[in-house]
PQR file of N, CA, C, O and H, with PARSE charges and radii, in Angstrom:
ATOM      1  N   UNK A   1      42.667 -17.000 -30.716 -0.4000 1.5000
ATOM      2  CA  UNK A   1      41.340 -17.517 -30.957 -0.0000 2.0000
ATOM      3  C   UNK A   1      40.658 -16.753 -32.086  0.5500 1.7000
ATOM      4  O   UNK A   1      39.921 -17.325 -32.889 -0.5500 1.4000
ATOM      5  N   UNK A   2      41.033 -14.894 -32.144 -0.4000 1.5000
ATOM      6  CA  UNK A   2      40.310 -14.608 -33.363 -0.0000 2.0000
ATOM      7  C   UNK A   2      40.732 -15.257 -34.471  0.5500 1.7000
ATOM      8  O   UNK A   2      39.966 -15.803 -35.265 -0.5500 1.4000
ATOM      9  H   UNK A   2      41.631 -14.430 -31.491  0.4000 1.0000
ATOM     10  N   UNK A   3      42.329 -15.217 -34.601 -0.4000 1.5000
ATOM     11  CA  UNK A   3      42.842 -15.802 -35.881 -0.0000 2.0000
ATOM     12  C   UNK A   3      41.812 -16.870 -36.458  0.5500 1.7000
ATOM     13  O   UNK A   3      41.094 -16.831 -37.458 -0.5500 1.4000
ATOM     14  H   UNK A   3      42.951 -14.773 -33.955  0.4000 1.0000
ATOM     15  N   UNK A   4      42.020 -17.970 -35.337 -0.4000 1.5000
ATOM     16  CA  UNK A   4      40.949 -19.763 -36.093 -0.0000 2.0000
ATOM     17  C   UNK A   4      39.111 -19.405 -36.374  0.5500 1.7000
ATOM     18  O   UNK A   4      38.335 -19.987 -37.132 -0.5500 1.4000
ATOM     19  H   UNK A   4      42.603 -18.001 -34.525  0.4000 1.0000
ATOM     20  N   UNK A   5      38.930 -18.562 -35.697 -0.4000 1.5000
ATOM     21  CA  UNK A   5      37.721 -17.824 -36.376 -0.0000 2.0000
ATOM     22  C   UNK A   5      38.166 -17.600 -37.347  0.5500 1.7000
ATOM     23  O   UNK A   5      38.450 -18.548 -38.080 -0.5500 1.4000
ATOM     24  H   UNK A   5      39.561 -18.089 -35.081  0.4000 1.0000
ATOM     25  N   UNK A   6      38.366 -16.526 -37.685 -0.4000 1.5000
ATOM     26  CA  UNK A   6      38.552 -15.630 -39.220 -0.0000 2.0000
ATOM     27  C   UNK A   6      39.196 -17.094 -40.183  0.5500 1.7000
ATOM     28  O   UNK A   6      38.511 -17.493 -41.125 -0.5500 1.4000
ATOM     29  H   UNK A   6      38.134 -15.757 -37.089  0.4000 1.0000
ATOM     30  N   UNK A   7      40.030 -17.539 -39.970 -0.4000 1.5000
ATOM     31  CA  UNK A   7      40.490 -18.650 -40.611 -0.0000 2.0000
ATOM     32  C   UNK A   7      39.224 -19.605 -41.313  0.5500 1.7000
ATOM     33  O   UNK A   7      39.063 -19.914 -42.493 -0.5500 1.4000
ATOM     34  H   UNK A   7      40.586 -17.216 -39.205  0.4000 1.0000
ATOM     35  N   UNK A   8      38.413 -19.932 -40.122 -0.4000 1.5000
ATOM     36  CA  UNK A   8      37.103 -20.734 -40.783 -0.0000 2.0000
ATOM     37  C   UNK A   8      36.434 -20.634 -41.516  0.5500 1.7000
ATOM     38  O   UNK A   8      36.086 -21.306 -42.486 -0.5500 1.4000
ATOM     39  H   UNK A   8      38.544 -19.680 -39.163  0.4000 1.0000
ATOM     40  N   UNK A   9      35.982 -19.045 -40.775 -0.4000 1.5000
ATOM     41  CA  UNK A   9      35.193 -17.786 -41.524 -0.0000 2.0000
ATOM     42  C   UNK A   9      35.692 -17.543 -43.231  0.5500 1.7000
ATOM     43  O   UNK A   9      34.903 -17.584 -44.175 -0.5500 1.4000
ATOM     44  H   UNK A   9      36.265 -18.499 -39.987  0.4000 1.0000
ATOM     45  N   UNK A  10      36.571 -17.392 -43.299 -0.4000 1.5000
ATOM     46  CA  UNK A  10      37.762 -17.042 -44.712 -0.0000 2.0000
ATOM     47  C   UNK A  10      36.837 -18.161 -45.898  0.5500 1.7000
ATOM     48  O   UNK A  10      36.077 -17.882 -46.825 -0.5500 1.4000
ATOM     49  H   UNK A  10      37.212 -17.358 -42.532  0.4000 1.0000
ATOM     50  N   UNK A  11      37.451 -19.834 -45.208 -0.4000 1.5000
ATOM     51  CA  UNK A  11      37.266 -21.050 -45.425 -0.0000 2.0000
ATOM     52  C   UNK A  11      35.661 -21.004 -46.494  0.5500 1.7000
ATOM     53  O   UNK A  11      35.507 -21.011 -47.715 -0.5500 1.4000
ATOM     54  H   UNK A  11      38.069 -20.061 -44.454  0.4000 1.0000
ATOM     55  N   UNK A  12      34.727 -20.960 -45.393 -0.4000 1.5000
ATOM     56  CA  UNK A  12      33.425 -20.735 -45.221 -0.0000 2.0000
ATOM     57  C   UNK A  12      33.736 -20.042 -46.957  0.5500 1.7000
ATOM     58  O   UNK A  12      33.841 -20.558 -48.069 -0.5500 1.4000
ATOM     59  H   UNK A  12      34.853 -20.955 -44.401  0.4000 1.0000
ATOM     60  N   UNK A  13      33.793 -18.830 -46.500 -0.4000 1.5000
ATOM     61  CA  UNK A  13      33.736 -17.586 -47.906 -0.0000 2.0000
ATOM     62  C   UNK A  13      34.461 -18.499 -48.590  0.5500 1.7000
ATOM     63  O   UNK A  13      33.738 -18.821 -49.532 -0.5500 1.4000
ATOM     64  H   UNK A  13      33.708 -18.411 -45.597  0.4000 1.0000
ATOM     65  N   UNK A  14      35.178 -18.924 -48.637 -0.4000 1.5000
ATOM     66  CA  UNK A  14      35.586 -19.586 -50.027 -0.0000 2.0000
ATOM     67  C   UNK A  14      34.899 -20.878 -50.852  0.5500 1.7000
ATOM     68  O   UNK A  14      34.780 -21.093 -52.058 -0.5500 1.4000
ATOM     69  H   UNK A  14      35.765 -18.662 -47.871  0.4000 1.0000
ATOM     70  N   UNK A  15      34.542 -21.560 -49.791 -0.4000 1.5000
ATOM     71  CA  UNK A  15      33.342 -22.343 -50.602 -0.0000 2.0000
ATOM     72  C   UNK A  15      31.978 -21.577 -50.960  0.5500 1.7000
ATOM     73  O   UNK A  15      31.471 -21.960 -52.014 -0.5500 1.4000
ATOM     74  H   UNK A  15      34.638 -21.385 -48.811  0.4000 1.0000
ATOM     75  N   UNK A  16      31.506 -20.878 -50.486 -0.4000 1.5000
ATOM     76  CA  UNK A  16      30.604 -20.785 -50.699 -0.0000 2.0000
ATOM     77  C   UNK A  16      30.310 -19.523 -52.110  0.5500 1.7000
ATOM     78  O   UNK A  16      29.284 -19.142 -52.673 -0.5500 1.4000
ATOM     79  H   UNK A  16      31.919 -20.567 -49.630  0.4000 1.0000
ATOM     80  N   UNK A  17      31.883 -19.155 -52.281 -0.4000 1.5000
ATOM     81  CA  UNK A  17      32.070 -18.367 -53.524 -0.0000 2.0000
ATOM     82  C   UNK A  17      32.526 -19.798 -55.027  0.5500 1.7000
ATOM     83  O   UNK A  17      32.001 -19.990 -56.124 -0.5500 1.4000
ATOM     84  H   UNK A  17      32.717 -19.465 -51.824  0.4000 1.0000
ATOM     85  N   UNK A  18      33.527 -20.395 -54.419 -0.4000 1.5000
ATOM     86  CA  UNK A  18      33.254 -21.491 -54.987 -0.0000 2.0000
ATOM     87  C   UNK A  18      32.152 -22.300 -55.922  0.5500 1.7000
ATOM     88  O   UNK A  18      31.961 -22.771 -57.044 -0.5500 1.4000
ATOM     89  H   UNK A  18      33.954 -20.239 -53.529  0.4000 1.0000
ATOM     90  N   UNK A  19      31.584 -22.106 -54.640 -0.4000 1.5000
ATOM     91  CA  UNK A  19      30.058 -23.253 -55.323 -0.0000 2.0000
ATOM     92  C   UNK A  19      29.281 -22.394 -55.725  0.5500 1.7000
ATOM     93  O   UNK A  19      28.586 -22.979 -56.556 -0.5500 1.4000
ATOM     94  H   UNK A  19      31.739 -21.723 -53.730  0.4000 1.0000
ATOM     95  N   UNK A  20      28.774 -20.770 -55.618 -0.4000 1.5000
ATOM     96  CA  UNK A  20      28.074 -20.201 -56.589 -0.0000 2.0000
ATOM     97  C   UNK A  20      28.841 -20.088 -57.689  0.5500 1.7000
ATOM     98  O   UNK A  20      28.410 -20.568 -58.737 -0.5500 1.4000
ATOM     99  H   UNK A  20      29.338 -20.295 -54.943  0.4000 1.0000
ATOM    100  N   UNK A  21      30.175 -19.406 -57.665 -0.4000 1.5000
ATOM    101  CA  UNK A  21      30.721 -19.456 -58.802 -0.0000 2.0000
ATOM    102  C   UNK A  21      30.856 -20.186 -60.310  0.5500 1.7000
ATOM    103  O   UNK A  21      30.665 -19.756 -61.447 -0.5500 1.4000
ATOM    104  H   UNK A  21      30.526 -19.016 -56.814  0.4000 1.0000
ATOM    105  N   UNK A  22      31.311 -21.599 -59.740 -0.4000 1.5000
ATOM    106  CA  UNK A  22      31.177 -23.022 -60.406 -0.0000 2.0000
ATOM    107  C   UNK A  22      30.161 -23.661 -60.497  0.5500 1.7000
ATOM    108  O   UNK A  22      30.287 -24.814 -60.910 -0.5500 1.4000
ATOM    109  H   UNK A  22      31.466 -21.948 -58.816  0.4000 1.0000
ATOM    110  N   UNK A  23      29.252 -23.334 -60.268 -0.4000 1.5000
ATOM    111  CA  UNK A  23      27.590 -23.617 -59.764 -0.0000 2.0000
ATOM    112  C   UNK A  23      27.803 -25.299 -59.688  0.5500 1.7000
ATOM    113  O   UNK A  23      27.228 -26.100 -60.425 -0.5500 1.4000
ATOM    114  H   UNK A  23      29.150 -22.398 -59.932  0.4000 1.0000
ATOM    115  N   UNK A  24      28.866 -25.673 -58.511 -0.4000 1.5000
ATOM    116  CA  UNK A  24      28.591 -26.856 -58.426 -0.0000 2.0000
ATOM    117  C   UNK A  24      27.471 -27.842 -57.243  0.5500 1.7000
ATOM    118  O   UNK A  24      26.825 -27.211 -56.407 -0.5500 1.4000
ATOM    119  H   UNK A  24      29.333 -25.023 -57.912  0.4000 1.0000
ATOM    120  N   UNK A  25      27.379 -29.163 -57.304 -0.4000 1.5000
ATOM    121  CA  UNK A  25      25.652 -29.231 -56.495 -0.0000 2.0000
ATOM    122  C   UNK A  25      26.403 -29.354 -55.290  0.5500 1.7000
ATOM    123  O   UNK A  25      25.627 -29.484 -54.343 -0.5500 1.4000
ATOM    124  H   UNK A  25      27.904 -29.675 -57.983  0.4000 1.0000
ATOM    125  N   UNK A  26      27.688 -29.367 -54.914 -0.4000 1.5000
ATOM    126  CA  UNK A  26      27.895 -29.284 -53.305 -0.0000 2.0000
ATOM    127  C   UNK A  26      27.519 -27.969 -52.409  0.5500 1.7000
ATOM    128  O   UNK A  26      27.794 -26.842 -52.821 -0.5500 1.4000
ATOM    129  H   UNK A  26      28.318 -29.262 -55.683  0.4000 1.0000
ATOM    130  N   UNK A  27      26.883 -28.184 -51.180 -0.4000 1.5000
ATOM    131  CA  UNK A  27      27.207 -26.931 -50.709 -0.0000 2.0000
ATOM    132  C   UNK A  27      28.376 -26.326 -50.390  0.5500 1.7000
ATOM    133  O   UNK A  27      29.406 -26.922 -50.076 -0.5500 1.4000
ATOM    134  H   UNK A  27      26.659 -29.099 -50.845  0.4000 1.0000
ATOM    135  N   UNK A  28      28.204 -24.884 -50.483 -0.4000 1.5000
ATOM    136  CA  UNK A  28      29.557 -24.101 -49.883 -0.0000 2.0000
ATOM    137  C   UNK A  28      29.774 -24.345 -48.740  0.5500 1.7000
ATOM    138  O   UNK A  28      30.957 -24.606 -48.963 -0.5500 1.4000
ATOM    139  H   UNK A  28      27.367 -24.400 -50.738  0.4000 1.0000
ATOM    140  N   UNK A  29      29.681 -24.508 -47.623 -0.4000 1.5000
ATOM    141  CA  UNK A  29      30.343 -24.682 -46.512 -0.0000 2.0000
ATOM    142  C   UNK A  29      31.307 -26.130 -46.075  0.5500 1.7000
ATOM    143  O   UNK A  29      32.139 -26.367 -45.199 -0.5500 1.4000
ATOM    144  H   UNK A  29      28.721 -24.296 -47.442  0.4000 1.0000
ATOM    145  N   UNK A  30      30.451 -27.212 -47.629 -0.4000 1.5000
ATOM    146  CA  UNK A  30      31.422 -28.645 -47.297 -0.0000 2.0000
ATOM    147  C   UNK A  30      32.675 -28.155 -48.221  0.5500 1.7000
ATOM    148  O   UNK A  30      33.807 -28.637 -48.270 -0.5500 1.4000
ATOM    149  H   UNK A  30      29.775 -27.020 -48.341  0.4000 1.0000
ATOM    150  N   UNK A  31      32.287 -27.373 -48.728 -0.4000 1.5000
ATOM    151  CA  UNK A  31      33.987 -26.962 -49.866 -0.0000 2.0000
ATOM    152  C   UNK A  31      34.815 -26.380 -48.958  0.5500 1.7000
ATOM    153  O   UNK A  31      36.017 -26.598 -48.811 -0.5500 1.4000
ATOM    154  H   UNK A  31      31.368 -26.982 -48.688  0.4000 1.0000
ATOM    155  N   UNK A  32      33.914 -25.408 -48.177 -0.4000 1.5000
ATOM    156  CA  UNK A  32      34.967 -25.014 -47.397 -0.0000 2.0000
ATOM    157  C   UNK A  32      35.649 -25.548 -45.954  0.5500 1.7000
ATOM    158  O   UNK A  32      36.463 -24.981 -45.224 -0.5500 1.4000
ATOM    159  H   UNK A  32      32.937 -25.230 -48.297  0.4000 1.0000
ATOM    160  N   UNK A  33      35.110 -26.638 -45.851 -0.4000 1.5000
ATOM    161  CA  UNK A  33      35.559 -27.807 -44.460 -0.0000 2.0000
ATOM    162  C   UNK A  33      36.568 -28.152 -45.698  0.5500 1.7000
ATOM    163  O   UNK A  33      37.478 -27.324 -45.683 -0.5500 1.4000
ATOM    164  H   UNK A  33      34.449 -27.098 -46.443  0.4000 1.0000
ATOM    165  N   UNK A  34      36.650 -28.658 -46.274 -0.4000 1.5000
ATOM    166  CA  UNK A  34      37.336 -29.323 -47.375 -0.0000 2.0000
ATOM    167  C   UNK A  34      38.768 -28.388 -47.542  0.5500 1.7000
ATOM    168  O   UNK A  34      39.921 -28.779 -47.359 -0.5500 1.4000
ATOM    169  H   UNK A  34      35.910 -29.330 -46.286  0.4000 1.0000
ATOM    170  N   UNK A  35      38.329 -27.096 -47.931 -0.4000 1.5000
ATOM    171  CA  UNK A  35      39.483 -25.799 -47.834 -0.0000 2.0000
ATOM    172  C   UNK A  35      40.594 -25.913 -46.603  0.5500 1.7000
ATOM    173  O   UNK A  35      41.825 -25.925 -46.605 -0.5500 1.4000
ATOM    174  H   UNK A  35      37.393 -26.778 -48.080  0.4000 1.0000
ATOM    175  N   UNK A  36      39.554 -25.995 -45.507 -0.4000 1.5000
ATOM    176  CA  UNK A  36      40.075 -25.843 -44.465 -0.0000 2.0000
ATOM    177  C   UNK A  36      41.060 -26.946 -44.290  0.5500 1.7000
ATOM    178  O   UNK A  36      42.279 -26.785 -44.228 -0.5500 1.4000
ATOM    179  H   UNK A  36      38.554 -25.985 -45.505  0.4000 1.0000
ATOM    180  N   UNK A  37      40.428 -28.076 -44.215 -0.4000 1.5000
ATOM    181  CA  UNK A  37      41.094 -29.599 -43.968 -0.0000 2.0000
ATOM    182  C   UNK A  37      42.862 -29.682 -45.187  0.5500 1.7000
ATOM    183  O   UNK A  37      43.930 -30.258 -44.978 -0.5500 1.4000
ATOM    184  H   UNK A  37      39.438 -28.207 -44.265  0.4000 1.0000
ATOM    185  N   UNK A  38      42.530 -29.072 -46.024 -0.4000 1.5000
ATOM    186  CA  UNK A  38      43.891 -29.019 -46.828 -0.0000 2.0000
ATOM    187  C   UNK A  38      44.935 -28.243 -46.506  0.5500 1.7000
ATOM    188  O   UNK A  38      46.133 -28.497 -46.632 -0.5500 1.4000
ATOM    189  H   UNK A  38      41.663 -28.604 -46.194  0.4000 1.0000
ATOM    190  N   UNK A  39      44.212 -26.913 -45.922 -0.4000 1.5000
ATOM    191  CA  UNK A  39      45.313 -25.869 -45.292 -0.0000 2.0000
ATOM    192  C   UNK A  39      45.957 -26.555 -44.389  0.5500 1.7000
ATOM    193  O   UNK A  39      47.185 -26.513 -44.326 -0.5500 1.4000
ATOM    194  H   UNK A  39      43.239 -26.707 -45.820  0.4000 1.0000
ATOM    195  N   UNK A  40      45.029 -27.466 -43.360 -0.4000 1.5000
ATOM    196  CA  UNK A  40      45.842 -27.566 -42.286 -0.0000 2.0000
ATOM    197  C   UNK A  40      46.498 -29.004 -42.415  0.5500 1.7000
ATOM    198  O   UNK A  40      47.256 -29.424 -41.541 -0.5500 1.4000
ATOM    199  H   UNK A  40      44.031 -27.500 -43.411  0.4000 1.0000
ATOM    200  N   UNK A  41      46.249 -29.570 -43.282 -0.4000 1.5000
ATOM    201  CA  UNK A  41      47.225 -31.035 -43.860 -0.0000 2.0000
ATOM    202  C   UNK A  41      48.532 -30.100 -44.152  0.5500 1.7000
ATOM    203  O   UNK A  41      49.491 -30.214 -43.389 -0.5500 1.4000
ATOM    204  H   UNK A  41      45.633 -29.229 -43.993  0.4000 1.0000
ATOM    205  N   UNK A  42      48.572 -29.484 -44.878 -0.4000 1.5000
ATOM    206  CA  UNK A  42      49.192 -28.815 -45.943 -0.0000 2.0000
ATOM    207  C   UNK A  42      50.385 -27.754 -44.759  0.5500 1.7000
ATOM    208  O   UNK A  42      51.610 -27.715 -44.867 -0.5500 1.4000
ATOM    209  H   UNK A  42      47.792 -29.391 -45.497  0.4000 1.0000
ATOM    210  N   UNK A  43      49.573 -27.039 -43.752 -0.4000 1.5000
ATOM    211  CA  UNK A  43      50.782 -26.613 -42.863 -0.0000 2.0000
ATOM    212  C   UNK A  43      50.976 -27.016 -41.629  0.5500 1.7000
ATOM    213  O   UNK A  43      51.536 -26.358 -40.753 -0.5500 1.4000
ATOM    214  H   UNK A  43      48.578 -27.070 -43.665  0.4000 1.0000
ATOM    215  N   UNK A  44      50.437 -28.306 -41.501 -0.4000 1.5000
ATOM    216  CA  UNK A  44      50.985 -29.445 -40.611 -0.0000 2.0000
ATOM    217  C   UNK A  44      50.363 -28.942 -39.084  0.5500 1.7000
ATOM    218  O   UNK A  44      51.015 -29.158 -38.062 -0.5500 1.4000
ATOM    219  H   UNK A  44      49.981 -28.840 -42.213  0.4000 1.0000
ATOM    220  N   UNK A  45      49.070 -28.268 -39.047 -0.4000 1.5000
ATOM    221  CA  UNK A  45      48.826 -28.319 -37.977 -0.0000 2.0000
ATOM    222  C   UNK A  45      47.359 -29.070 -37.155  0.5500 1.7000
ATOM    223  O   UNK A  45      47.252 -29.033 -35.929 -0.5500 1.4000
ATOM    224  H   UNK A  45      48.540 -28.092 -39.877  0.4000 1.0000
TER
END
């Protein structure tokens, strides 16, 4: 259960470095549902 925390959490931080970074108009946390949703397409779970 910590793992899929920290996993989200990670997610989270990555959009939201993302979207200041790139100063794009999405918020960071839909980049990082978005992050998330690819990881787990991506390792089939």
């Amino acid at each position: 259960m910590l793992n899929a925390l920290t996993l989200i959490l990670v997610c989270q931080l990555a959009g939201e470095l993302a979207s200041g970074g790139l100063q794009l108009p999405v918020p960071g946390p839909v980049i990082g549902m978005v992050v998330l949703f690819i990881y787990l397409m991506v390792r089939g779970g």
